[in-house]
Structures are given as structure tokens and as C-alpha cells.
N, C-alpha and C positions, 0 to 999 in steps of 0.2 A: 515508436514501437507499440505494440497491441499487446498485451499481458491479459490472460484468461486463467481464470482461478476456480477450479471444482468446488462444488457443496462441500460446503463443512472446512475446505479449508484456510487456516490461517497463514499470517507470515509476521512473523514474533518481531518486537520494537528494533528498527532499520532508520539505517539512515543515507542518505543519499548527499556525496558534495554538491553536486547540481542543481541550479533548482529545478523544480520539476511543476510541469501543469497536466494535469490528469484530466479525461473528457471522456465520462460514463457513457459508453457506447450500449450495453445492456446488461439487465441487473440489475440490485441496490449495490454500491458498492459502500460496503463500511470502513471506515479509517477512523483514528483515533491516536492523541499524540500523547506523544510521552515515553519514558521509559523503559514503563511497565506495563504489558496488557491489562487491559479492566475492557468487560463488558462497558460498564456505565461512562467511560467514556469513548464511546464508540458514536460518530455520524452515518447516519444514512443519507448516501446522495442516488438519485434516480438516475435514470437515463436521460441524456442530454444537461444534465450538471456537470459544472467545472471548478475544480477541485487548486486549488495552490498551493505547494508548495516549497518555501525557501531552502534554497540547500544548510544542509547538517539537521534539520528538525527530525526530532527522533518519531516516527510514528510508526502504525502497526495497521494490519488490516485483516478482516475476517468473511468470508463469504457466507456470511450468517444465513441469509433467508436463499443462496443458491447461487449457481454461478454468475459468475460477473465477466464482463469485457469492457477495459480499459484502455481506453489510446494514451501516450504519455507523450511529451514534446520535452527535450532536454537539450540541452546543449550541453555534448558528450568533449573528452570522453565520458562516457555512464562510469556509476558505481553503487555498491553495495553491500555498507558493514550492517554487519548486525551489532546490535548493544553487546548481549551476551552471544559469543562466538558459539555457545554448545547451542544455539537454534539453528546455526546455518547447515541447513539442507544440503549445500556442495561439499563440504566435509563429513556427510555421514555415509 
């Protein structure tokens, strides 16, 4: 699947059971693991950067410097908790 994320927007510490490979189609795309958002632990990958990650790692991701598009390869079915539930977007 392809995921496109507006300027400015973020998607608060997620975790996915699958593992997932990410391949920056355009944009920087920023991720960063953990928990807890933090700026300082944020990666910038370019375009044509490939990204891994293992299913259950908790990361986050921010479209810091503008929009991004991301191809993602899973072997589904997909999923999508968040850490803390009051981020997720489809209950608000």
C-alpha cells in the first residue's frame, strides 16, 4: 500500500504486528522509535531509502519538512495500535 502524509502532519508512537518494509517513494520521510515522540529521536530517510521494520516496534512518524510518500510491503492481514489509544485518529 502507498500512505501520503500532509505537511506538518504526524502519527503519534504505533505499532504494527507485521513486519513491515517502507520504500520513500518522495519526501524525507521521518520515523523514529519508541514509545514516546521526541523530535531528537527522529531519522530522516530520502527518497529511494528503505526503511525496516520488525513487527510490534513501537515507532512514530512526522512530516517534518512536507509531504511524504511511502510504499509499504506487509504481509497482511495489516494492523494498527497505537501506544496510547487517545492519538488514534479513527476514534476521534
Amino acid at each position: 500500500m502507498r500512505v501520503k502524509l500532509p505537511a506538518g502532519e504526524r502519527l503519534m508512537p504505533h505499532r504494527h504486528q507485521e513486519d513491515r518494509v517502507y520504500t520513500v517513494v518522495s519526501g524525507i520521510f521521518y520515523v523514529g522509535l519508541g514509545d514516546e515522540f521526541g523530535d531528537e529521536k527522529l531519522q530522516a530517510y530520502p527518497p529511494g531509502a528503505v526503511v525496516v521494520l520488525p513487527g510490534g516496534t513501537p515507532h512514530f512518524h512526522w512530516a517534518k519538512s512536507g509531504e511524504y510518500v511511502t510504499q509499504v510491503t506487509a504481509i497482511g492481514p495489516i494492523s494498527l495500535e497505537y501506544v496510547d489509544a487517545r492519538n488514534d485518529p479513527r476514534k476521534q
